[in-house]
N, C-alpha and C positions, 0 to 999 in steps of 0.2 A: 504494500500500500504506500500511496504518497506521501512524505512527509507534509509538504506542503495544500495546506488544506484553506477553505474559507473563500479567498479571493480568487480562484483561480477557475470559476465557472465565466464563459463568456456572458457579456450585459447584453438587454434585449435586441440595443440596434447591431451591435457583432452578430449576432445570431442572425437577423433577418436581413443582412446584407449576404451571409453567406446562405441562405434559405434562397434567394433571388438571384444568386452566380447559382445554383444547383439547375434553375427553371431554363429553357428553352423560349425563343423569344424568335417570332414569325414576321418580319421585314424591319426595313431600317425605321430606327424610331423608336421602335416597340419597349426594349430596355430602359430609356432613357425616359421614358413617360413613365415605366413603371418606378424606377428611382425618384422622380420628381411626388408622382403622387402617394405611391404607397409609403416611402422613407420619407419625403420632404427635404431631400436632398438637393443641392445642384450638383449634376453627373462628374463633373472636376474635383470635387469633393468626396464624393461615393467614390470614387477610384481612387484619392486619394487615402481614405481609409481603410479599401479594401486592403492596398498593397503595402499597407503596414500592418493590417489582421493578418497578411501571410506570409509574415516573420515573427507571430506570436504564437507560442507551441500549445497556448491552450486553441487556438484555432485550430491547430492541427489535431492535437484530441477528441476536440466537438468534430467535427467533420473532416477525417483525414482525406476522404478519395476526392472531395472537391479540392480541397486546401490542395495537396500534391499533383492536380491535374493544371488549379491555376500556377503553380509556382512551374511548372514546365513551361507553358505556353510563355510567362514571363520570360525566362530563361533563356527562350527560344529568340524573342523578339529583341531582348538587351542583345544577344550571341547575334544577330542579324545588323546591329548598326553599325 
């Protein structure tokens, strides 16, 4: 078991930012409307938090197969510039 106990469950919007990278999203747009309305986010900011959730290892706890599927694609794209 973990020593580390208490603080280390993700807070509701970590959670439902990575609930909404899980979902499929059907033409251009579609994402960005759903961040805007369902988070309340502006999209520069929802990515900006995503991409610091996926260097936080309770994200990779909560949801490892998305956490390590986005941190490839990341990976991919930094290896690409």
């Amino acid at each position: 078991m973990d020593e580390d106990t208490g603080d280390e469950r993700l807070g509701r919007r970590e959670r439902d930012i990575l609930a909404l990278e899980r979902r499929g999203f059907s033409g251009p747009g579609a994402k960005e409307r759903a961040i805007r309305e369902e988070l309340g986010l502006a999209p520069v900011r929802y990515f900006q938090l995503l991409n610091a959730l996926l260097d936080d290892p309770r994200a990779l706890s909560h949801d490892p197969v998305t956490v390590n599927r986005l941190r490839r694609i990341r990976d991919t794209r930094r290896a690409e510039r």
